[in-house]
C-alpha positions in Angstrom: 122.7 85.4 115.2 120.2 82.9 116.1 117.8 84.7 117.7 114.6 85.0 116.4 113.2 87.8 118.1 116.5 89.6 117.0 116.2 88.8 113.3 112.2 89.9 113.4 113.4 92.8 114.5 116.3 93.6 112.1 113.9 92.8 109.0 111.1 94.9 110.3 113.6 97.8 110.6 114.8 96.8 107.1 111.7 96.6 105.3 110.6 99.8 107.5 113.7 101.7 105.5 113.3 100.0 102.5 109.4 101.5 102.5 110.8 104.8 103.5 112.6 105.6 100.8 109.4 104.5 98.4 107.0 107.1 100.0 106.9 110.3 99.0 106.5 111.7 102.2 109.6 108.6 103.8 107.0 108.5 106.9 105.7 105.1 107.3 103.6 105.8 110.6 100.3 106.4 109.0 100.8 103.1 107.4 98.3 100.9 109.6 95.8 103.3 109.5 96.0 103.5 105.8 95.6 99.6 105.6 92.9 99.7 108.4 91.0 102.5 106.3 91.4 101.9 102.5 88.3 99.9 102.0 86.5 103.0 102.6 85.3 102.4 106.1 85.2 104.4 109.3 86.9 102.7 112.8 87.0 104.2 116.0 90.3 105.1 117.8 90.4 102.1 119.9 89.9 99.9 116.7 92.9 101.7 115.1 94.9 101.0 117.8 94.2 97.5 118.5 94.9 97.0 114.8 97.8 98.2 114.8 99.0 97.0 117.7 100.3 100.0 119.3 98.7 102.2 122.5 96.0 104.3 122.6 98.4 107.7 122.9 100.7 106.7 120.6 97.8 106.1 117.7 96.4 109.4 119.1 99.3 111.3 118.2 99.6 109.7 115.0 96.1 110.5 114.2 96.6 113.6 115.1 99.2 114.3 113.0 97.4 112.8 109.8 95.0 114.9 110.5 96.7 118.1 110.5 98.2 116.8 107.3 94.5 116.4 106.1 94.3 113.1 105.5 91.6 111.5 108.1 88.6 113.4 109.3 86.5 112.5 112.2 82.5 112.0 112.4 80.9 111.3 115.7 80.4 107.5 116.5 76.7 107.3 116.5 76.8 104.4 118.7 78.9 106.2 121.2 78.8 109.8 121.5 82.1 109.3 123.5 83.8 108.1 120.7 84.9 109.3 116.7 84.8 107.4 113.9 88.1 108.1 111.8 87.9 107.5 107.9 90.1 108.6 105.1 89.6 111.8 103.6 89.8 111.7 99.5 93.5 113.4 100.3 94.2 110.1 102.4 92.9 108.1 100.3 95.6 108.8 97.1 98.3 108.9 99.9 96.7 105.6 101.1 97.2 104.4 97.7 100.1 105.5 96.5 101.6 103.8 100.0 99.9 100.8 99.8 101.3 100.5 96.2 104.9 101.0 97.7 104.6 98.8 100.5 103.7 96.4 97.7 106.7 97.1 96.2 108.8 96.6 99.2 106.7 93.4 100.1 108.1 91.9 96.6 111.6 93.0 96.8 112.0 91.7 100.5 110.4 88.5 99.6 112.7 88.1 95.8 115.3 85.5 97.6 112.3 82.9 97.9 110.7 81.0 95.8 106.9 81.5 95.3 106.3 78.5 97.3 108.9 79.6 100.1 107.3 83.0 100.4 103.5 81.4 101.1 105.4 79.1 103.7 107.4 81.8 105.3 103.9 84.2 105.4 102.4 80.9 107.0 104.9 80.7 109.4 105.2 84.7 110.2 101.0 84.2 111.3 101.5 81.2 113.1 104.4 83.1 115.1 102.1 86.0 115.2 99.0 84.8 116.8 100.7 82.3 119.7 102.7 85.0 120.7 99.3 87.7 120.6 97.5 84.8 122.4 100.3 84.6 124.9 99.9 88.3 125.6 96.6 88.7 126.4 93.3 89.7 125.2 93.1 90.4 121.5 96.5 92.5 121.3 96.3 92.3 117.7 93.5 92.4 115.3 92.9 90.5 112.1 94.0 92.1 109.6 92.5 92.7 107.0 93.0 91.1 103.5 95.2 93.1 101.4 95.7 93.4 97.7 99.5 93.5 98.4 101.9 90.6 98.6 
C-alpha cells in the first residue's frame, strides 16, 4: 500500500500493541498524560488535552479513570477557580516511569531496521509531517511536546 495515512496508521496500532504487552497494566491510555506530567509539573485539563491531541471528554474520561486508579490528583488552578490543575501522584509517578521506560523499549525495537542516521531522518520527517498537517487543521491542535528522555 502506498498510502501514507494508511501506513501511519498501521504503525501507530503496531507500536500501540507492541507497548501493550510491555506495561504491566497493557493500557496505554494514560500514556500522554504520563509524558505531559513526569517532570513533576501540574497542567490543566485543557492543556492535557491539547497535548495529547484528543477532545476535552475523551481526556476527561481518561483522567477520570487514572484517578480512580490513584495515579493523578487534582489541586485547584489558582489562576482560575474554574479550572484543576492535574499532577502525578507518587503512585503515578512509578507507573509513569515504569511506562515511559517501556515505551522506550518499544521506541528502540520499532526503530531496530534503521540505521542510527535513518532513525534521526525518519523522526525529522514524522515532525515535519506532524506540524503541516496540525497547521492545516487549525489553531494549535497539537502541542509541543515535550523533550523526552526516550528514543
Amino acid at each position: 500500500n502506498r498510502s501514507a495515512g494508511y501506513l501511519t496508521n498501521l504503525v501507530a496500532r503496531l507500536f500501540t500493541r507492541a507497548l501493550e504487552r510491555r506495561l504491566e497494566d497493557g493500557r496505554s491510555g494514560p500514556m500522554p498524560v504520563f509524558f505531559a506530567l513526569i517532570d513533576g509539573g501540574a497542567l490543566p485539563q485543557k492543556a492535557l488535552a491539547q497535548f495529547a491531541a484528543v477532545e476535552q471528554p475523551t481526556m476527561a474520561n481518561t483522567l477520570a479513570r487514572m484517578e480512580r486508579d490513584g495515579l493523578i490528583a487534582r489541586q485547584p488552578d489558582p489562576a482560575d477557580r474554574r479550572s484543576a490543575l492535574v499532577s502525578l501522584t507518587p503512585r503515578g509517578r512509578e507507573q509513569a516511569a515504569q511506562a515511559l521506560r517501556a515505551a522506550g523499549d518499544t521506541n528502540a525495537l520499532g526503530l531496530t531496521p534503521l540505521a542510527p542516521e535513518e532513525q534521526a531522518a525518519f523522526l525529522e520527517m514524522l515532525r515535519r509531517v506532524i506540524q503541516y498537517l496540525d497547521a492545516d487543521a487549525g489553531p494549535a491542535v497539537v502541542a509541543p511536546a515535550p523533550e523526552s528522555p526516550h528514543p
